[in-house]
PyMOL commands that place a pseudoatom at each C-alpha (Angstrom):
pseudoatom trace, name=CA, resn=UNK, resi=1, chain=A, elem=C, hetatm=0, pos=[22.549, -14.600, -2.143]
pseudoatom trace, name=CA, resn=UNK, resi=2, chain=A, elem=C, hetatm=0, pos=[23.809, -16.917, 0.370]
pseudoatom trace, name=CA, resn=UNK, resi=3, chain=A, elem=C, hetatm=0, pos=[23.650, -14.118, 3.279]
pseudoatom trace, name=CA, resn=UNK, resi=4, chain=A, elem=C, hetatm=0, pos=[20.670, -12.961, 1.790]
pseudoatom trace, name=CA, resn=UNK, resi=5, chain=A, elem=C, hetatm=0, pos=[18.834, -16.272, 3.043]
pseudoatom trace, name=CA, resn=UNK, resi=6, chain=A, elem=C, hetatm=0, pos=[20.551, -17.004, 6.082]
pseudoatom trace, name=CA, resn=UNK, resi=7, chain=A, elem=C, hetatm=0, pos=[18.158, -16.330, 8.592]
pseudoatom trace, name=CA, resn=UNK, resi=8, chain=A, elem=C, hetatm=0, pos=[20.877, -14.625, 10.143]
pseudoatom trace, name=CA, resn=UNK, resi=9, chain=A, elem=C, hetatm=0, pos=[19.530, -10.228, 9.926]
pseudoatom trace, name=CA, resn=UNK, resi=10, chain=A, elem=C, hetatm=0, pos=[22.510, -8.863, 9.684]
pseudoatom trace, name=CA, resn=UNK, resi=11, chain=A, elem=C, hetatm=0, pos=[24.082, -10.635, 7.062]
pseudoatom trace, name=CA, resn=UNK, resi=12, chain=A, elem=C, hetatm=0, pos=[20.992, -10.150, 5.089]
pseudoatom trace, name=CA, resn=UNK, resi=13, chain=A, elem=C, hetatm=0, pos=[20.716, -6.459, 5.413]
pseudoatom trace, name=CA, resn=UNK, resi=14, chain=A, elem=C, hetatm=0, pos=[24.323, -5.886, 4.327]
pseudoatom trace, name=CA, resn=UNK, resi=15, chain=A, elem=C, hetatm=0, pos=[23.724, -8.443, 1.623]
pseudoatom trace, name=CA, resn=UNK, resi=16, chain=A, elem=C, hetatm=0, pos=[20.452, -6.303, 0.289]
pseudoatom trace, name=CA, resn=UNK, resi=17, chain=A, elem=C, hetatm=0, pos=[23.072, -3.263, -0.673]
pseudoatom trace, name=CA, resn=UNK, resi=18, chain=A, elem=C, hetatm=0, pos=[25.590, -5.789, -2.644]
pseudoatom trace, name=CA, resn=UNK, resi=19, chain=A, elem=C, hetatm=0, pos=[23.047, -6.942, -4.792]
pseudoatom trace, name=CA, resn=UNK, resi=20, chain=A, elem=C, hetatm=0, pos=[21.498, -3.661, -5.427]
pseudoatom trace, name=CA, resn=UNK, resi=21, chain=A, elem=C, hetatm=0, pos=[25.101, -2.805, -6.646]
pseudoatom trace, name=CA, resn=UNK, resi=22, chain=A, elem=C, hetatm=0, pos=[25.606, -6.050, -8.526]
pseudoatom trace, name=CA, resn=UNK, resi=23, chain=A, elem=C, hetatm=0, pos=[22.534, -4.101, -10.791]
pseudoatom trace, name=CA, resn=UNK, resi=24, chain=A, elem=C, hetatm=0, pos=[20.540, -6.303, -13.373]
pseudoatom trace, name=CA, resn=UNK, resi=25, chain=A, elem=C, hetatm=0, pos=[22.513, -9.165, -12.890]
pseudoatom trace, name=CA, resn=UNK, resi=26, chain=A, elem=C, hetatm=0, pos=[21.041, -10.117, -9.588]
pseudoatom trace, name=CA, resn=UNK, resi=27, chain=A, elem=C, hetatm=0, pos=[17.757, -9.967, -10.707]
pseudoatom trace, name=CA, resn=UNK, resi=28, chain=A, elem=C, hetatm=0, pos=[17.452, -13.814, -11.762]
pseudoatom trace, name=CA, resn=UNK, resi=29, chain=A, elem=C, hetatm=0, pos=[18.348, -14.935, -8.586]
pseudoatom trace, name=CA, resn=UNK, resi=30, chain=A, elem=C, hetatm=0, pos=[16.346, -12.575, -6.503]
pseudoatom trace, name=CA, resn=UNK, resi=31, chain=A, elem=C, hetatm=0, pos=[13.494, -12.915, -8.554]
pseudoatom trace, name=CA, resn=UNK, resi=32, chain=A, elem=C, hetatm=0, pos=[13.568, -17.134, -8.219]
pseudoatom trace, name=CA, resn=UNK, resi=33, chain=A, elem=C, hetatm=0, pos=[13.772, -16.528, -4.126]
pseudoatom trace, name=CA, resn=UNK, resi=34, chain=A, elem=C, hetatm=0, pos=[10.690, -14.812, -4.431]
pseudoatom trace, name=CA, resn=UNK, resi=35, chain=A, elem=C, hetatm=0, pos=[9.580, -18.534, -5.145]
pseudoatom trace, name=CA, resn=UNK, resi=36, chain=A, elem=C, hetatm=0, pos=[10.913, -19.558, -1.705]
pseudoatom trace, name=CA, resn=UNK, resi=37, chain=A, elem=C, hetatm=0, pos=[9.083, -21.686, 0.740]
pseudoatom trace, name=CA, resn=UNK, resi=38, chain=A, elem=C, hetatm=0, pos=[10.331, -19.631, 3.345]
pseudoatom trace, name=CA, resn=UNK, resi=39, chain=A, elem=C, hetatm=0, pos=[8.822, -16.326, 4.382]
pseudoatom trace, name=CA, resn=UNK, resi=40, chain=A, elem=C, hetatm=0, pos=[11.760, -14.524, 5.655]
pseudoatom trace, name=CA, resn=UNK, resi=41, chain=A, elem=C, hetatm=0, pos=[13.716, -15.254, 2.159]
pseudoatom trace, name=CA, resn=UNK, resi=42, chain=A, elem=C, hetatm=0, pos=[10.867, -13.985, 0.403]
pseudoatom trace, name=CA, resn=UNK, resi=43, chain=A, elem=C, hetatm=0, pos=[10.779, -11.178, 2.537]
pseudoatom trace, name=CA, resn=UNK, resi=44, chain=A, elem=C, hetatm=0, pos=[14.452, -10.535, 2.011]
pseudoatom trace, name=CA, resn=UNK, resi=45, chain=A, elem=C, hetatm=0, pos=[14.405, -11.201, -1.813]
pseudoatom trace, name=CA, resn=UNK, resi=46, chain=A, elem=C, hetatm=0, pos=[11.585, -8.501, -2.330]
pseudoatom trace, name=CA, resn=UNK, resi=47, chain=A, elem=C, hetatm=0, pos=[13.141, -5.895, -0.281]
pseudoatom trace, name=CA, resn=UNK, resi=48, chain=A, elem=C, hetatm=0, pos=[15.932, -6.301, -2.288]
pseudoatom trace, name=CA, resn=UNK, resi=49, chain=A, elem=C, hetatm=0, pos=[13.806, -5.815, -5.657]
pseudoatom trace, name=CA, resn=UNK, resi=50, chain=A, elem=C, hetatm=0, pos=[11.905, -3.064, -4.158]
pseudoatom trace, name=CA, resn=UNK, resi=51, chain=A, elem=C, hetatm=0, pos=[15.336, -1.522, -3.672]
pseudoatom trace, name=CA, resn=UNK, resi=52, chain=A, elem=C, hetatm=0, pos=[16.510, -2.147, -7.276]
pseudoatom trace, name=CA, resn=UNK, resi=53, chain=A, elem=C, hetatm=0, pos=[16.716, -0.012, -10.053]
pseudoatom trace, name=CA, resn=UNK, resi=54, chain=A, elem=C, hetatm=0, pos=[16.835, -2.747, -12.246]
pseudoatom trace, name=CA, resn=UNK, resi=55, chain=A, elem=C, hetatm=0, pos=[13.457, -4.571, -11.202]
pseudoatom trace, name=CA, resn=UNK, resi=56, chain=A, elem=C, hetatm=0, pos=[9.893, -3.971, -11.933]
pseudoatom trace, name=CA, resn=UNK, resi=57, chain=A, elem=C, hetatm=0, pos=[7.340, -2.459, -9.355]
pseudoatom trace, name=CA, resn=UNK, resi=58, chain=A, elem=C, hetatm=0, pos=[5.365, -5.250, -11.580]
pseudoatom trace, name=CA, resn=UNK, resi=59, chain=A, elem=C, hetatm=0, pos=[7.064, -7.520, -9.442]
pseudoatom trace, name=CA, resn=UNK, resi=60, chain=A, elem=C, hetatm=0, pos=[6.136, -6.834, -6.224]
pseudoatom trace, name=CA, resn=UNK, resi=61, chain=A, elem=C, hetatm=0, pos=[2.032, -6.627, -7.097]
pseudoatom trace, name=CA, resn=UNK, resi=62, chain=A, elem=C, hetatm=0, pos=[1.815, -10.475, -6.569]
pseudoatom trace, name=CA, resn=UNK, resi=63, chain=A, elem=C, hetatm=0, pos=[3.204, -10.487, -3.166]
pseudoatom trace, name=CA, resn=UNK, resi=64, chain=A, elem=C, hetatm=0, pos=[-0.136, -8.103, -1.886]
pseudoatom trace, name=CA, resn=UNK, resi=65, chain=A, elem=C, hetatm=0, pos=[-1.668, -11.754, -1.890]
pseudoatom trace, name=CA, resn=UNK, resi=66, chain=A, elem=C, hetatm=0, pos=[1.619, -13.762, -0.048]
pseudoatom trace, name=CA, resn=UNK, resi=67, chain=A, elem=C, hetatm=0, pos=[0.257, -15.762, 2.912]
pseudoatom trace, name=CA, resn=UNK, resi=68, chain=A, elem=C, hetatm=0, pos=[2.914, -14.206, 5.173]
pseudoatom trace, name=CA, resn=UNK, resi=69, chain=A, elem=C, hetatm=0, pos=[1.699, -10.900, 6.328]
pseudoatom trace, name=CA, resn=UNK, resi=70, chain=A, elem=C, hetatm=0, pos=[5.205, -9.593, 6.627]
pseudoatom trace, name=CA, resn=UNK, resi=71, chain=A, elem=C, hetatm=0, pos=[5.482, -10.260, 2.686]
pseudoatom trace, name=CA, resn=UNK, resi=72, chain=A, elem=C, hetatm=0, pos=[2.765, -8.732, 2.106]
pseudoatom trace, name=CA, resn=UNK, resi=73, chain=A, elem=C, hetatm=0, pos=[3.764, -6.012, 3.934]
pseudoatom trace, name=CA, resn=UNK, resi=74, chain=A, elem=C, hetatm=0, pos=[6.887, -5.420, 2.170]
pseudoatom trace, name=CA, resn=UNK, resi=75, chain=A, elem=C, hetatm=0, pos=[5.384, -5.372, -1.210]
pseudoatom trace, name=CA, resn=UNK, resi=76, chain=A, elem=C, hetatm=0, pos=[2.830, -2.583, -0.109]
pseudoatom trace, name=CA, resn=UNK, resi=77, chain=A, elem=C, hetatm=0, pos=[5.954, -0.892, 1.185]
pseudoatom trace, name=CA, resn=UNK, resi=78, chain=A, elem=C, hetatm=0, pos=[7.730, -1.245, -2.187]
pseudoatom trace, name=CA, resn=UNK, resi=79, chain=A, elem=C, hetatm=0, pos=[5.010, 0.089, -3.788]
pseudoatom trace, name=CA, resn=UNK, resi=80, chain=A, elem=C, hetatm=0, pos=[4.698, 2.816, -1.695]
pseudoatom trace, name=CA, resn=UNK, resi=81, chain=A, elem=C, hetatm=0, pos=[8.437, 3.892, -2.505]
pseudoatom trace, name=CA, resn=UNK, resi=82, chain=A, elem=C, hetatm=0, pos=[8.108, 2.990, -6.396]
pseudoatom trace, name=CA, resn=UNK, resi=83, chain=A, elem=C, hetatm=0, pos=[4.477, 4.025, -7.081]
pseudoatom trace, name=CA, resn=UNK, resi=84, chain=A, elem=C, hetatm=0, pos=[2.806, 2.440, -10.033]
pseudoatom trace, name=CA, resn=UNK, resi=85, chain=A, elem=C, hetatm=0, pos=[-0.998, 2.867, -11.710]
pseudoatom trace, name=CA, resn=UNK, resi=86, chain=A, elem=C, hetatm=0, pos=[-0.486, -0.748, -12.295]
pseudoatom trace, name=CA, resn=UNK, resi=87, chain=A, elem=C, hetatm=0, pos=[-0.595, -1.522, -9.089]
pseudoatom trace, name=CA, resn=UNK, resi=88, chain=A, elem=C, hetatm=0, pos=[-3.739, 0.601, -7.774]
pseudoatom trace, name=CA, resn=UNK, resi=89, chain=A, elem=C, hetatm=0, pos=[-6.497, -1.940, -7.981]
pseudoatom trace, name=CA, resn=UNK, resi=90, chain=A, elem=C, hetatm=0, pos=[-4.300, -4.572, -6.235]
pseudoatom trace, name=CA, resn=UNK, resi=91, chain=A, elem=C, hetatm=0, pos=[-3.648, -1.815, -3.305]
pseudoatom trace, name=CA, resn=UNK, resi=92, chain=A, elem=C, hetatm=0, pos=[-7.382, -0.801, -3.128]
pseudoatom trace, name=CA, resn=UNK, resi=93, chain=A, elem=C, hetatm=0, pos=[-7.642, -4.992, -2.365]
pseudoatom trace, name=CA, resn=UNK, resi=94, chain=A, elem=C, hetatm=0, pos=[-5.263, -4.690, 0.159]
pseudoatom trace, name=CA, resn=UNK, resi=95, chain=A, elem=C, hetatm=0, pos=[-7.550, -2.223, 2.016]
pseudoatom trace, name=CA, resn=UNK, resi=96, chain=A, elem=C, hetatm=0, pos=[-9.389, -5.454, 3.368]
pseudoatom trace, name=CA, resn=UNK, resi=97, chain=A, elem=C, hetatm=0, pos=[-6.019, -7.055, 4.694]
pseudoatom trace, name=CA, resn=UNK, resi=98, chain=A, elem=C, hetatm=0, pos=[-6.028, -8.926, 7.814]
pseudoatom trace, name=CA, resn=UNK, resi=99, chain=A, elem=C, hetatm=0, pos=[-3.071, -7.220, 8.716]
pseudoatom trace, name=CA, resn=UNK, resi=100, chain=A, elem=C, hetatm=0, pos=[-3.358, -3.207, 9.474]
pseudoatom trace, name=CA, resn=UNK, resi=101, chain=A, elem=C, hetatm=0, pos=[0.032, -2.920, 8.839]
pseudoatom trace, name=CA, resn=UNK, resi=102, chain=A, elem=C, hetatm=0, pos=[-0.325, -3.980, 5.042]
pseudoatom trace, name=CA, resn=UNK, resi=103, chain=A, elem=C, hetatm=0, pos=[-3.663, -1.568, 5.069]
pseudoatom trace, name=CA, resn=UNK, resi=104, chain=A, elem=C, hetatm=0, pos=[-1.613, 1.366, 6.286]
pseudoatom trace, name=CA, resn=UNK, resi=105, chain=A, elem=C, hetatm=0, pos=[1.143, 0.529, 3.823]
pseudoatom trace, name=CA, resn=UNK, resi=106, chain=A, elem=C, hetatm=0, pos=[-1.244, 0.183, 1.389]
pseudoatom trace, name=CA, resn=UNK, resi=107, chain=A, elem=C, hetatm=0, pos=[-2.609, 3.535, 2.368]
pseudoatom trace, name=CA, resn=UNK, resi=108, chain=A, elem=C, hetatm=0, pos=[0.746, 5.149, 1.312]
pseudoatom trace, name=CA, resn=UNK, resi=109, chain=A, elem=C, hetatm=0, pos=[1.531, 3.812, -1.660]
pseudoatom trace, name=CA, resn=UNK, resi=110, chain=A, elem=C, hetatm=0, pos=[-1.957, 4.687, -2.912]
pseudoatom trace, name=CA, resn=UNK, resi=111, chain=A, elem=C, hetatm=0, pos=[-1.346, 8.226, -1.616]
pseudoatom trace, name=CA, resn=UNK, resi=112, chain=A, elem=C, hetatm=0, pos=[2.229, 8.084, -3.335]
pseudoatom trace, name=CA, resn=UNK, resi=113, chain=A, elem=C, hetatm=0, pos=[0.268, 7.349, -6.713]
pseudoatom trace, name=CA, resn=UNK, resi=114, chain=A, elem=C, hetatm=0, pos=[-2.122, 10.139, -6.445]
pseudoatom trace, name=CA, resn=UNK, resi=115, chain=A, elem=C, hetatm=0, pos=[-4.663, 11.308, -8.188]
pseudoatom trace, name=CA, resn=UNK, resi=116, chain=A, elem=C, hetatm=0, pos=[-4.744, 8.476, -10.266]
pseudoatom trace, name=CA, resn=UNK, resi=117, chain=A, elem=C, hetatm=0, pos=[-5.731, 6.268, -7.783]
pseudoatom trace, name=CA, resn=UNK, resi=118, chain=A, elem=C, hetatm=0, pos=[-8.952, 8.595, -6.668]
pseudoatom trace, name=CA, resn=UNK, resi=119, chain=A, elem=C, hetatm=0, pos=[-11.395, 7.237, -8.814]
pseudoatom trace, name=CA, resn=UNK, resi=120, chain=A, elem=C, hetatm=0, pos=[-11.073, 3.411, -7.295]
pseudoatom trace, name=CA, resn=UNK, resi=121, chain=A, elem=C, hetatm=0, pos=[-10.707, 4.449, -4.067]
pseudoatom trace, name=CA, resn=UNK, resi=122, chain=A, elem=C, hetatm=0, pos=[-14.207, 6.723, -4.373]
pseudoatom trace, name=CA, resn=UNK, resi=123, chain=A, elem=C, hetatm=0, pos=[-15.655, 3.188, -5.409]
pseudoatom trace, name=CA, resn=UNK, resi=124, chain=A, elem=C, hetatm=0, pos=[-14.266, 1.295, -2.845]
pseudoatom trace, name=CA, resn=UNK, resi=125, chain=A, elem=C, hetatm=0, pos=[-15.592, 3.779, 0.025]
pseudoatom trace, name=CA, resn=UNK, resi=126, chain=A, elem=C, hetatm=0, pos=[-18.660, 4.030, -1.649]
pseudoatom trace, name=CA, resn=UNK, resi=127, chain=A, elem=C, hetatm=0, pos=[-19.040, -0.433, -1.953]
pseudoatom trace, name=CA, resn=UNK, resi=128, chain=A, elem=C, hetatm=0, pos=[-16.195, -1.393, -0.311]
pseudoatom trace, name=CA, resn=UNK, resi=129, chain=A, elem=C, hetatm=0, pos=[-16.235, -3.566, 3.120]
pseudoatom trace, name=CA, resn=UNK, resi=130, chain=A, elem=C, hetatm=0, pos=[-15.853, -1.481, 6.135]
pseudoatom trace, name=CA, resn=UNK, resi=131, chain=A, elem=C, hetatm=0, pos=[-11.834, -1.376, 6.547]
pseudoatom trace, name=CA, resn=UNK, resi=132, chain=A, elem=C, hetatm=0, pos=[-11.494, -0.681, 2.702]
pseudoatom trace, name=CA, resn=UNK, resi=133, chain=A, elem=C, hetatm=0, pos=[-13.704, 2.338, 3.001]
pseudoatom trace, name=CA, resn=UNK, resi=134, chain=A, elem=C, hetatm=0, pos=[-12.155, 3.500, 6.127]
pseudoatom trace, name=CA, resn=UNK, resi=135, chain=A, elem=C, hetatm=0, pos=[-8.247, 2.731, 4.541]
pseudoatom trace, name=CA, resn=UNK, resi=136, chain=A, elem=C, hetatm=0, pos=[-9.810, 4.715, 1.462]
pseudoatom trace, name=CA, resn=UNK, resi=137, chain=A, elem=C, hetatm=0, pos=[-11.102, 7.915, 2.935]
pseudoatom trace, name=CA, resn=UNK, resi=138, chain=A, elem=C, hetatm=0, pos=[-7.743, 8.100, 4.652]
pseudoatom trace, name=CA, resn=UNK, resi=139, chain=A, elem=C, hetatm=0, pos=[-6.179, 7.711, 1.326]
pseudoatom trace, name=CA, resn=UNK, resi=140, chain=A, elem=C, hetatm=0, pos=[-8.885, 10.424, -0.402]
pseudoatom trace, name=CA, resn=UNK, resi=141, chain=A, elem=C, hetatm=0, pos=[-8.158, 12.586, 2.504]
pseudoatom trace, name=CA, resn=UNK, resi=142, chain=A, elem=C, hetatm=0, pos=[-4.244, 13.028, 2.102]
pseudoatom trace, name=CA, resn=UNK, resi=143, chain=A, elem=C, hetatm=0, pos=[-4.492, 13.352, -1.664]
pseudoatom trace, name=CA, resn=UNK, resi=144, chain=A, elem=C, hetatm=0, pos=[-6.693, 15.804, -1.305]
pseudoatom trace, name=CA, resn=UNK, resi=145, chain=A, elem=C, hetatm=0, pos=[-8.752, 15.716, -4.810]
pseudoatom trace, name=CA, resn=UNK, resi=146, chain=A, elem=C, hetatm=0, pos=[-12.089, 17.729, -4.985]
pseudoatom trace, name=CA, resn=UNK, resi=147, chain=A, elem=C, hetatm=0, pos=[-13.589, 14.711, -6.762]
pseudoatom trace, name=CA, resn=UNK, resi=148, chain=A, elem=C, hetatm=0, pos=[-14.007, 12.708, -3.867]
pseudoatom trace, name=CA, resn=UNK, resi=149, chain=A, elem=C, hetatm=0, pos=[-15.787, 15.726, -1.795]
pseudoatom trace, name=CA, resn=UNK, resi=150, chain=A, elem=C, hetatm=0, pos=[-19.073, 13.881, -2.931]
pseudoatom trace, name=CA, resn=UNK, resi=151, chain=A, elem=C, hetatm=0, pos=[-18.502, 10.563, -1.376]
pseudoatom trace, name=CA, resn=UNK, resi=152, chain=A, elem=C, hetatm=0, pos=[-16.943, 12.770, 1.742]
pseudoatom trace, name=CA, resn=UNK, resi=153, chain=A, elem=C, hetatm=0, pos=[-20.251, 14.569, 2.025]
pseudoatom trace, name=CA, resn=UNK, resi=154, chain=A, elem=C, hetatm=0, pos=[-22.202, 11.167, 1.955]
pseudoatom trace, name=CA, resn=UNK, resi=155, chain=A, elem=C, hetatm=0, pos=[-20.445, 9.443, 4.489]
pseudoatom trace, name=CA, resn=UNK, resi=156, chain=A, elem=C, hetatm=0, pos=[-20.860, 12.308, 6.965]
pseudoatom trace, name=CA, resn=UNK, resi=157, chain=A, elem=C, hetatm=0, pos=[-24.320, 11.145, 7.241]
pseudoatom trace, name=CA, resn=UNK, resi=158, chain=A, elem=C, hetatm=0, pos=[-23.015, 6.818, 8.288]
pseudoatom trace, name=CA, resn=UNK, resi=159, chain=A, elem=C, hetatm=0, pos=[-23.097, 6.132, 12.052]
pseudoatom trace, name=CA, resn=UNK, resi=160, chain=A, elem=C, hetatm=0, pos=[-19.476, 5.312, 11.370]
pseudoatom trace, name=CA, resn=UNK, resi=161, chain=A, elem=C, hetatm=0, pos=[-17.117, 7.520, 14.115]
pseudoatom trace, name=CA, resn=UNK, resi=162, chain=A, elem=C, hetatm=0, pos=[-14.197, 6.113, 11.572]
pseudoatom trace, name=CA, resn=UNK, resi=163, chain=A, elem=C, hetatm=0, pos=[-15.695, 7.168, 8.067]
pseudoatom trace, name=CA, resn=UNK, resi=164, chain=A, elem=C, hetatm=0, pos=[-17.152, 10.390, 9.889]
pseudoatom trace, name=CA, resn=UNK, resi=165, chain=A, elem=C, hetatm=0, pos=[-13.504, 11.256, 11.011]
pseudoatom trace, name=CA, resn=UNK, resi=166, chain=A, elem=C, hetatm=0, pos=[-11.588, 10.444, 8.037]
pseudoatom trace, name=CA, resn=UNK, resi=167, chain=A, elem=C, hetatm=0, pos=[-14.311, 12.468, 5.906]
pseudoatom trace, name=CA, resn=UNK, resi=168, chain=A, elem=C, hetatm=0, pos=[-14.405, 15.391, 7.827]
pseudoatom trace, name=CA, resn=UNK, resi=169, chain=A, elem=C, hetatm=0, pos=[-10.649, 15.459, 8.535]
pseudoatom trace, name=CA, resn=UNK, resi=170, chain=A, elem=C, hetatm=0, pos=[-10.467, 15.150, 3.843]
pseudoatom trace, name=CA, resn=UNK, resi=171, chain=A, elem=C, hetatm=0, pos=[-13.222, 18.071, 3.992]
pseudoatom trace, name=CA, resn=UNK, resi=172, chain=A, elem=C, hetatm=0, pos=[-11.112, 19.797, 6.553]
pseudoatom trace, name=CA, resn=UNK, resi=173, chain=A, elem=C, hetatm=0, pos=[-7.756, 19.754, 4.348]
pseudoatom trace, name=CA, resn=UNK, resi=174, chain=A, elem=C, hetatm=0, pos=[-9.682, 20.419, 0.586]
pseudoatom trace, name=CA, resn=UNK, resi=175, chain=A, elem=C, hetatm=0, pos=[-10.499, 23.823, 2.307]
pseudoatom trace, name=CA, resn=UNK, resi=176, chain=A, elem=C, hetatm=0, pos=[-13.615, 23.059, 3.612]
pseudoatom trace, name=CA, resn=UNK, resi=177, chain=A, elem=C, hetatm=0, pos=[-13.567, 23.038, 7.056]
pseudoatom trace, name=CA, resn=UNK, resi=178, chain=A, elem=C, hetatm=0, pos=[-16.988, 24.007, 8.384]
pseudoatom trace, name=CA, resn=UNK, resi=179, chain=A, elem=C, hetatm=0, pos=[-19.200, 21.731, 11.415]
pseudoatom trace, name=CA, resn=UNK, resi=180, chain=A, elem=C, hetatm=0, pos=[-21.180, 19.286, 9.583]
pseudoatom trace, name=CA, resn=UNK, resi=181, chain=A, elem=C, hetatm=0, pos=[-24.022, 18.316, 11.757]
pseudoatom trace, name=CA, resn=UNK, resi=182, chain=A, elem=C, hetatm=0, pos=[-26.618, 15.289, 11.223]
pseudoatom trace, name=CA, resn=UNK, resi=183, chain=A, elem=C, hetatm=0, pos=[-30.202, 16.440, 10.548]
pseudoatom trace, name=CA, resn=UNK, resi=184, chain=A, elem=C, hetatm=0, pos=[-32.633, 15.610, 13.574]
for i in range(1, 184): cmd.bond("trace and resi %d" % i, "trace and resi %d" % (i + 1))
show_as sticks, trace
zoom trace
């Protein structure tokens, strides 16, 4: 635990694989430098989770909302390895993050979850903020469910270059690549 919050990278990276190893009995520990004041041990403490059989992808849904952006990144990242339903409202938030690293993490792991995760991401492109919709027709677009060809169709018809992209390129791989033109 020690070189897992040294600051120093190394240390910490060979640390991560000891204390998946160590198995359940880690978990206390890792789970209280979660609690850390400092970013980087945070960061380090929920890689190590992430990497855990032993931990819950429950875990790693509070750190979507961690003030450090690298944090937050790694928790979208964990989820994106370990998907989880739990998690898909939380990840549809994350569409909105500051940081377009968490987005496109966020992206993934809501990809990685699947179908499951269509219905909320229809609603968040349909009243969603503009990143969220964007972030979620990428996300409808590489699961490629026929329930979101709807809200694809729709958003054809935005001024949005993004949302016109990201719908035609989810029409395009659901089979139903044809030129969609705006009415005069």
């Amino acid at each position: 635990m020690q070189d897992l919050a040294s600051g120093d990278e190394a240390r910490a990276d060979q640390a991560v694989s000891s204390l998946v190893e160590l198995g359940a009995e880690a978990i206390p520990a890792l789970r209280e430098l979660t609690l850390s004041a400092n970013a980087d041990a945070r960061w380090w403490a929920l890689r190590t989770l992430a990497q855990s059989p032993h931990s819950l992808t429950a875990w790693l849904i509070p750190f979507l909302n961690d003030p450090a952006s690298e944090v937050r990144q790694c928790a979208a990242l964990g989820l994106a390895v370990r998907p989880d339903e739990g998690a898909i409202q939380p990840l549809v938030r994350a569409l909105n993050d500051a940081d377009s690293m968490v987005c496109n993490l966020g992206v993934q792991a809501l990809v990685a979850i699947g179908a499951a995760a269509v219905p909320s991401l229809i609603d968040a492109v349909k009243a969603g903020q503009l990143p969220a919709r964007i972030h979620g027709l990428r996300a409808l677009a590489e699961i490629r469910d026929p329930r979101a060809i709807p809200v694809m169709m729709q958003v054809m018809e935005e001024d949005s270059a993004l949302l016109q992209y990201w719908a035609k390129e989810g029409l395009d791989r659901l089979g139903l690549d044809m030129v969609y033109l705006k009415p005069v």
